[in-house]
C-alpha positions as CSV (number, residue, x, y, z in Angstrom):
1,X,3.8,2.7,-7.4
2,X,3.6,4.2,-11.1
3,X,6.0,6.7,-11.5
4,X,5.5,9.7,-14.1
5,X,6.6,9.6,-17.7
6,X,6.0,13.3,-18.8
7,X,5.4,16.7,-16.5
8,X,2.2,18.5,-17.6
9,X,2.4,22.1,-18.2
10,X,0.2,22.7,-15.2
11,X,-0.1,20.8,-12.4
12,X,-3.6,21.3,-11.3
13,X,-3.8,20.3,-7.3
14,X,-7.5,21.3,-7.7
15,X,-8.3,18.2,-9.5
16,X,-10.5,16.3,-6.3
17,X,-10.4,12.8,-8.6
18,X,-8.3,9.4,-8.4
19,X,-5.3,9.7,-11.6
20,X,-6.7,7.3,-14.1
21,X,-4.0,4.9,-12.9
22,X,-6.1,3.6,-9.9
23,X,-9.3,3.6,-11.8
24,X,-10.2,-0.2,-11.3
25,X,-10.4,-1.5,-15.2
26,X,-9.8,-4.8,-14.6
27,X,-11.9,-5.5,-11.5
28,X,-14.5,-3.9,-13.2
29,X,-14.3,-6.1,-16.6
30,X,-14.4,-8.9,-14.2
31,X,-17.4,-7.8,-12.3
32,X,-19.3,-6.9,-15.4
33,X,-18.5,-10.3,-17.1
34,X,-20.0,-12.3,-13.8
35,X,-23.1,-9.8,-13.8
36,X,-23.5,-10.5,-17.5
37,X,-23.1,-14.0,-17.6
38,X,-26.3,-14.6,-15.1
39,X,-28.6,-12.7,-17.9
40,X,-31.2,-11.6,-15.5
41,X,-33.2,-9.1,-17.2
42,X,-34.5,-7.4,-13.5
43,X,-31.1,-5.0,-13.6
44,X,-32.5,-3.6,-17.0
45,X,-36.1,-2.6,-16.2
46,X,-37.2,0.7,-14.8
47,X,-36.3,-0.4,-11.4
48,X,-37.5,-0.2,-8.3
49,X,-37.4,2.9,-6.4
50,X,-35.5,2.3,-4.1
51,X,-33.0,0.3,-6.0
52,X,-32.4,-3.1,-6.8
53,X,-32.7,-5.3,-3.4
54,X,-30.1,-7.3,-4.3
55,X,-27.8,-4.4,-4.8
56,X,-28.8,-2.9,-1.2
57,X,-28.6,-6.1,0.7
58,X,-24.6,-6.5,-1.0
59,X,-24.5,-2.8,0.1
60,X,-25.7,-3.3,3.6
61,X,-23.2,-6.2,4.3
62,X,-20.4,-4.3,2.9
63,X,-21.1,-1.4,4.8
64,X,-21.9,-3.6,8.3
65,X,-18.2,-4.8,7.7
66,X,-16.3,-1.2,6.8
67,X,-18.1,0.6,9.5
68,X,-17.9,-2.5,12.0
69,X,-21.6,-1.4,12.8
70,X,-25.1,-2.8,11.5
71,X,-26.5,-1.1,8.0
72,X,-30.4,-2.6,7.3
73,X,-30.8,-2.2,3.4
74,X,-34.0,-1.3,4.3
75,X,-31.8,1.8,5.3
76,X,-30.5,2.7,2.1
77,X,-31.5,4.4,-1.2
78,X,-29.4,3.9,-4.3
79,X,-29.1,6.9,-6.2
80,X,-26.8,8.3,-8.8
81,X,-23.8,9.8,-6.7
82,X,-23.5,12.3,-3.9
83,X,-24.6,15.3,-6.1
84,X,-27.2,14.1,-7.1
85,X,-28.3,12.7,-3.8
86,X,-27.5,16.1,-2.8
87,X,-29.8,17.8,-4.6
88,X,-32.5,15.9,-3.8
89,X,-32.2,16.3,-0.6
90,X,-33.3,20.1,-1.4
91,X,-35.5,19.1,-3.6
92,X,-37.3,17.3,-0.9
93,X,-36.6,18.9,2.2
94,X,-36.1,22.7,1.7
95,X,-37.9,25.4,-0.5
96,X,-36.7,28.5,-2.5
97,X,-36.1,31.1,0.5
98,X,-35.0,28.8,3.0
99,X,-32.4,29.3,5.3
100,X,-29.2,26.2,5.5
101,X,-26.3,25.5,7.3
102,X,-22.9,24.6,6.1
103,X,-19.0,24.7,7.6
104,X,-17.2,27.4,7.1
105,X,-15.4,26.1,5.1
106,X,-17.2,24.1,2.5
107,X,-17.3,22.0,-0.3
108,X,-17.8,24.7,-2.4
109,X,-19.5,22.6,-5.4
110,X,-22.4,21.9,-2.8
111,X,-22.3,26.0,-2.2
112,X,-23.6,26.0,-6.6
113,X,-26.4,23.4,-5.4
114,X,-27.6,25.0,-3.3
115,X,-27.4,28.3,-5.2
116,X,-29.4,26.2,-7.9
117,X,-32.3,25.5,-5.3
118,X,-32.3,29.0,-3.7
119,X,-31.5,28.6,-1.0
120,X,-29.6,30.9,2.1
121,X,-26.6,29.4,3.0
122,X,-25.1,30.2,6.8
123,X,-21.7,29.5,7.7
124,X,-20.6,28.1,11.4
125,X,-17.1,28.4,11.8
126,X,-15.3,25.2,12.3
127,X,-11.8,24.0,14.2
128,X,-9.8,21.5,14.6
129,X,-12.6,19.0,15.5
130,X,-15.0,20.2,13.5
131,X,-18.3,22.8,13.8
132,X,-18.0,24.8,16.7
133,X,-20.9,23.8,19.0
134,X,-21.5,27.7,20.8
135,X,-21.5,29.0,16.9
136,X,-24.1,26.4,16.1
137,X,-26.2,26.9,18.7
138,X,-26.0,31.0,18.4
139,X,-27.3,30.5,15.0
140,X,-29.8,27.6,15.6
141,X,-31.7,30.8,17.9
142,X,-30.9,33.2,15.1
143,X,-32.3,31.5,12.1
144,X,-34.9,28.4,11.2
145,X,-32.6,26.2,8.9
146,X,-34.3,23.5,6.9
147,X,-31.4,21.4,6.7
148,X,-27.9,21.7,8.1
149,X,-25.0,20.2,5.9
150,X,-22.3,18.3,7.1
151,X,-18.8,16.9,6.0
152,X,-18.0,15.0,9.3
153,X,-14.7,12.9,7.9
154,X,-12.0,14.6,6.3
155,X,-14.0,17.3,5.4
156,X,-13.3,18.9,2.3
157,X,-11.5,21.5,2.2
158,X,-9.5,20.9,5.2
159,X,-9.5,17.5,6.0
160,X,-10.9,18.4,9.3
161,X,-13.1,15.6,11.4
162,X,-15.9,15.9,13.4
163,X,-15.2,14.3,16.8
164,X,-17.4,11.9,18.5
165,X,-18.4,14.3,20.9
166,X,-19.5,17.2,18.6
167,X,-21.3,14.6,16.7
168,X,-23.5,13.8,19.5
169,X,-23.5,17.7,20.3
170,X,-24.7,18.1,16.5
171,X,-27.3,16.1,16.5
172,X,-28.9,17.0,20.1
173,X,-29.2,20.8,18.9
174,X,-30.2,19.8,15.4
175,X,-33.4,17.3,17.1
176,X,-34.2,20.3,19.2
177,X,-34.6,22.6,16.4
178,X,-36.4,19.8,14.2
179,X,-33.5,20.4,11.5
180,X,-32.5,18.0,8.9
181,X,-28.8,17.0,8.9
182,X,-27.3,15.6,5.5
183,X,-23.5,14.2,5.8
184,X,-21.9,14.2,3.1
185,X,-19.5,11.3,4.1
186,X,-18.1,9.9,1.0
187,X,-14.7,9.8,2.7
188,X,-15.8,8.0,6.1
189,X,-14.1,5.1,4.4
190,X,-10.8,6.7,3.0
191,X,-9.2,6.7,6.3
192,X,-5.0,5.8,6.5
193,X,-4.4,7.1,9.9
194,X,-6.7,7.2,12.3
195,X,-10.2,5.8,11.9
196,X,-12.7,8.4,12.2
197,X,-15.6,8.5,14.2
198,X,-18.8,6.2,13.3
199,X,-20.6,7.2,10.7
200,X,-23.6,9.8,11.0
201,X,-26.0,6.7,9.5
202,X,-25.5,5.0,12.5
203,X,-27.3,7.3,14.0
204,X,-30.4,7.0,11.2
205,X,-32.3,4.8,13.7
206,X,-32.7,7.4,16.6
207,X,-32.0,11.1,14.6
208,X,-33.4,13.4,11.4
209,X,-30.4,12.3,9.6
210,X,-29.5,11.0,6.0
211,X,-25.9,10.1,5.4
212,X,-25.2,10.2,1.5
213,X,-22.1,8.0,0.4
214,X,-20.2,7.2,-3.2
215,X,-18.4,4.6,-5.3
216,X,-16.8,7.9,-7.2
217,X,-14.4,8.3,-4.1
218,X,-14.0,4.2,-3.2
219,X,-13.7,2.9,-7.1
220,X,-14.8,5.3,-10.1
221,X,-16.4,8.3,-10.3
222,X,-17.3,7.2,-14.0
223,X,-19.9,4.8,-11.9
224,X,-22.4,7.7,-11.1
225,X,-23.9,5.2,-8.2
226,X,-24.4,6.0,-4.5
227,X,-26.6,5.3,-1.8
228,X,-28.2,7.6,1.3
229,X,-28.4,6.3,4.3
230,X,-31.4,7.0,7.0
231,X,-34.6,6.2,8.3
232,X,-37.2,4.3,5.9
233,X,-39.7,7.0,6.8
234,X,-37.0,9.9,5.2
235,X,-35.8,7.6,2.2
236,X,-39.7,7.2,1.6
237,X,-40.0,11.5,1.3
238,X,-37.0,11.0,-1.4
239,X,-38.7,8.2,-2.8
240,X,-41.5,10.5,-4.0
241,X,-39.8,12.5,-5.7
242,X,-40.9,14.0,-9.2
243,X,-37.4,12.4,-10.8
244,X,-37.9,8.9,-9.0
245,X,-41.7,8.4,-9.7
246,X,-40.9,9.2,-13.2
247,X,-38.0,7.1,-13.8
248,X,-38.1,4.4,-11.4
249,X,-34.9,3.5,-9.3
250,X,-31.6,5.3,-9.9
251,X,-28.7,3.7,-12.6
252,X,-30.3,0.1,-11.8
253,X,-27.6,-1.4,-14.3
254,X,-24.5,0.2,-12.5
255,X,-26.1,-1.0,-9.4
256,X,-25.9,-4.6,-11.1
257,X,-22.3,-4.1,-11.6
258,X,-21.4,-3.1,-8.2
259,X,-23.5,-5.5,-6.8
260,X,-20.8,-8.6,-8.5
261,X,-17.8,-6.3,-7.3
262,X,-18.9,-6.5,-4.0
263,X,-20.0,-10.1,-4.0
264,X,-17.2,-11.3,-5.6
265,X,-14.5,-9.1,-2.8
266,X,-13.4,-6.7,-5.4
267,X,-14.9,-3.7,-4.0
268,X,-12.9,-4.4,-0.8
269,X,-10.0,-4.8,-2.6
270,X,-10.4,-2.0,-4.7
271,X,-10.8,0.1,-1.8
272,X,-7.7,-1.2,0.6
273,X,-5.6,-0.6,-2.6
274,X,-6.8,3.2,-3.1
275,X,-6.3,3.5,1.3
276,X,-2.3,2.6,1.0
277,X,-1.7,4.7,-2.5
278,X,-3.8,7.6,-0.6
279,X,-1.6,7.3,2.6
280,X,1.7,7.6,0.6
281,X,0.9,10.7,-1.5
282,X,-0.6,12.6,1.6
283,X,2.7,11.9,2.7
284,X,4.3,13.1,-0.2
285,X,2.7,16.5,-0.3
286,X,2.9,17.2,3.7
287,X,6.6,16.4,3.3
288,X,7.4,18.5,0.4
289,X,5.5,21.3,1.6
290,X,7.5,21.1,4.9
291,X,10.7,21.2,2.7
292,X,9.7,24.1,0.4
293,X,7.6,26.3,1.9
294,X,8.6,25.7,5.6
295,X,6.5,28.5,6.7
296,X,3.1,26.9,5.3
297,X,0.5,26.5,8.0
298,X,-1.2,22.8,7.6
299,X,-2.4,19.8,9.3
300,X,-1.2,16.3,8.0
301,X,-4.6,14.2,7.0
302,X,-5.6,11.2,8.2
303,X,-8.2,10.6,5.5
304,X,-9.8,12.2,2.0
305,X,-7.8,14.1,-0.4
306,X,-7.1,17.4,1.0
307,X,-4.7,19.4,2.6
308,X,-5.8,23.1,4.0
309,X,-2.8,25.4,3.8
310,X,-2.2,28.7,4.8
311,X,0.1,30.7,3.4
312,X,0.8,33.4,5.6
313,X,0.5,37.1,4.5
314,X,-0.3,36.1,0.7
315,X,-3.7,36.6,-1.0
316,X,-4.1,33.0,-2.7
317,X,-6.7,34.5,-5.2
318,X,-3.7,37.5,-6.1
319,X,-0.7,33.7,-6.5
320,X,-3.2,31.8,-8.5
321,X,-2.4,33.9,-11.6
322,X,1.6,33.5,-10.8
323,X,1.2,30.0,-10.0
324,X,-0.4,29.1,-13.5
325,X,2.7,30.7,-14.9
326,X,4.6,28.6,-13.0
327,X,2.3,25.6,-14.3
328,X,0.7,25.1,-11.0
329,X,-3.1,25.2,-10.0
330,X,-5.3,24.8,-6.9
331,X,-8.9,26.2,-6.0
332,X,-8.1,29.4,-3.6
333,X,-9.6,29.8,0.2
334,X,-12.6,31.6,-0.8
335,X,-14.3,29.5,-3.3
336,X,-15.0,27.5,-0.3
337,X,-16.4,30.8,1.8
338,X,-20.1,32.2,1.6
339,X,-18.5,35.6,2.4
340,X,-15.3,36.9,1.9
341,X,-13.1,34.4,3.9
342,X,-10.3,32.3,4.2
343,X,-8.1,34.7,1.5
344,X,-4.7,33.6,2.7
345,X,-5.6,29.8,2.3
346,X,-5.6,27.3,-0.6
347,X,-6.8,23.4,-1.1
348,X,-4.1,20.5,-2.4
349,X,-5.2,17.2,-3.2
350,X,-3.5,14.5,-3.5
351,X,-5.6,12.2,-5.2
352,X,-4.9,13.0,-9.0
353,X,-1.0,12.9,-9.2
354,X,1.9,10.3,-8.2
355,X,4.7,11.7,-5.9
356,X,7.0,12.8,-8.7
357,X,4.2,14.7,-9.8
358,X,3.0,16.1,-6.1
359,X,6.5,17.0,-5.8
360,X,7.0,18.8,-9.0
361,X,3.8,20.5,-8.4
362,X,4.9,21.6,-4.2
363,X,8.1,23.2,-6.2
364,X,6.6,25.2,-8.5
365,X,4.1,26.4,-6.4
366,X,7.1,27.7,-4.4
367,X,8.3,29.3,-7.0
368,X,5.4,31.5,-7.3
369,X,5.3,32.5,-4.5
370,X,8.6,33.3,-4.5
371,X,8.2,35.3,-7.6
372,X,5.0,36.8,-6.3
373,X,6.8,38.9,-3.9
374,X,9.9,39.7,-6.3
């Protein structure tokens, strides 16, 4: 593993990105040069809406081997990564007004989507596997939600997965409500310890579900190219779409590219590469938190970038300010709140920086704290 050369002045553990060190250059220049070479001129044309059906039926195979289940790319829907997927989802499926549910905690860059589409966002508390079920159904007979968001593997923030039980939970009480549920599961792949449950998409057959996946988490975020995952009938609703009629399918030339990393094995490799470096730095951090802040309250990941820590009887929005004098950063508990929650609690990833770097960054953020209370 690459080891650092220099120490920033901060060390930002908010930074939810690979290092540019495992950004995939050269399988990428290789790809490119075998989608080139073929000069087919279909990959440069409008599109079709759905995407290219070469792309999709590269996609559906390589998704029929990483989830060990069947993927139909009549199934999926390219489109130009998760946020954007995101948002059309409310575009699509909710109206100004309406009333959503998220996790409480959440991703809290979905929380400015939906802020954007104006929409009401309800929290159900979550534990350690995943929504509470008696909170969810409470608030299904409270409120009439439009769509209910979901991070179901190594949720972000805390790294948290939905177990196989609560899934089936989820969706039963989501059916009898007639709500949408989107999962986000751009880290149902990124797994180093225990696989996580199947995929909410295999569900898409039998369930108001769309499962929205990304190449920024296993490759390059650079790519802007995703796919959804659900029912033809649903993908046709987001085939409709203002944005898609006008433009025709999403970033058809990306799609191209991808489509030659996966047929030529890169994309696999790419992404068993990213699992092991991901598994050591969790390790990393979890271990020099143990050793610096012993009192830190945290569950070791199994998947995704993120570790949940509590630091017990601090405000983390009152450290941030020490921390950055100490030249460390990380996005505070409530950022990822719809109210006023989760203040003695901060998100570390472990994505952006080597282990020199994680453990630099774990010592200063000691430090601070230590000097927060002096």
């Amino acid at each position: 593993m690459q080891t650092s050369t220099t120490v920033p002045p901060i060390i930002d553990f908010g930074k939810g990105q690979p290092s540019l060190s495992l950004l995939p250059t050269s399988a990428l220049q290789t790809a490119a040069e075998h989608f080139l070479a073929q000069h087919d001129p279909q990959w440069l044309r409008y599109g079709d809406d759905q995407g290219e059906a070469p792309f999709l039926n590269a996609l559906a195979e390589f998704l029929t081997r990483r989830y060990a289940a069947p993927v139909n790319a009549s199934q999926l829907m390219a489109t130009c990564g998760n946020s954007q997927a995101l948002s059309l989802c409310c575009t699509r499926f909710t109206t100004p007004g309406d009333t959503i549910f998220v996790e409480a905690p959440t991703y809290f860059l979905a929380l400015d989507i939906f802020r954007d589409h104006g929409l009401r966002v309800v929290g159900i508390p979550i534990d350690d596997e995943g929504m509470q079920m008696p909170a969810l159904r409470d608030a299904l007979a409270a409120h009439r939600p439009s769509m209910l968001y979901t991070i179901p593997p190594f949720q972000n923030p805390t790294g948290v997965t939905l177990s196989a039980s609560r899934r089936e939970q989820l969706l039963a009480a989501c059916a009898a409500h007639d709500v949408l549920v989107v999962a986000d599961e751009v880290y149902q792949l990124l797994d180093f310890g225990a696989p996580p449950p199947p995929s909410l998409a295999t569900y898409a057959s039998d369930a108001r579900v769309l499962s929205l996946g990304s190449f920024s988490k296993i490759c390059a975020p650079g790519l802007r190219l995703g796919w959804v995952h659900g029912a033809p009938a649903l993908l046709e609703q987001l085939m409709n779409s203002g944005l898609v009629q006008s433009g025709g399918g999403l970033n058809p030339f990306t799609s191209g590219v991808v489509h030659s990393l996966i047929t030529l094995g890169l994309a696999d490799r790419v992404l068993d590469d990213l699992k092991l470096v991901y598994a050591e730095r969790s390790r990393v951090l979890c271990e020099a938190l143990r050793d610096a802040i012993p009192d830190a309250r945290f569950v070791e990941p199994s998947g995704g970038y993120f570790v949940w820590v509590q630091l017990q009887g601090v405000s983390a929005v009152e450290l941030l300010p020490a921390a950055r004098d100490a030249g460390v950063s990380f996005h505070a508990g409530p950022r990822f709140a719809t109210d006023d929650q989760f203040g003695d609690t901060l998100r570390l990833s472990f994505a952006h920086y080597d282990s020199d770097m994680l453990r630099e960054g774990v010592q200063r953020l000691a430090r601070a704290r230590r000097s927060f209370f002096s």
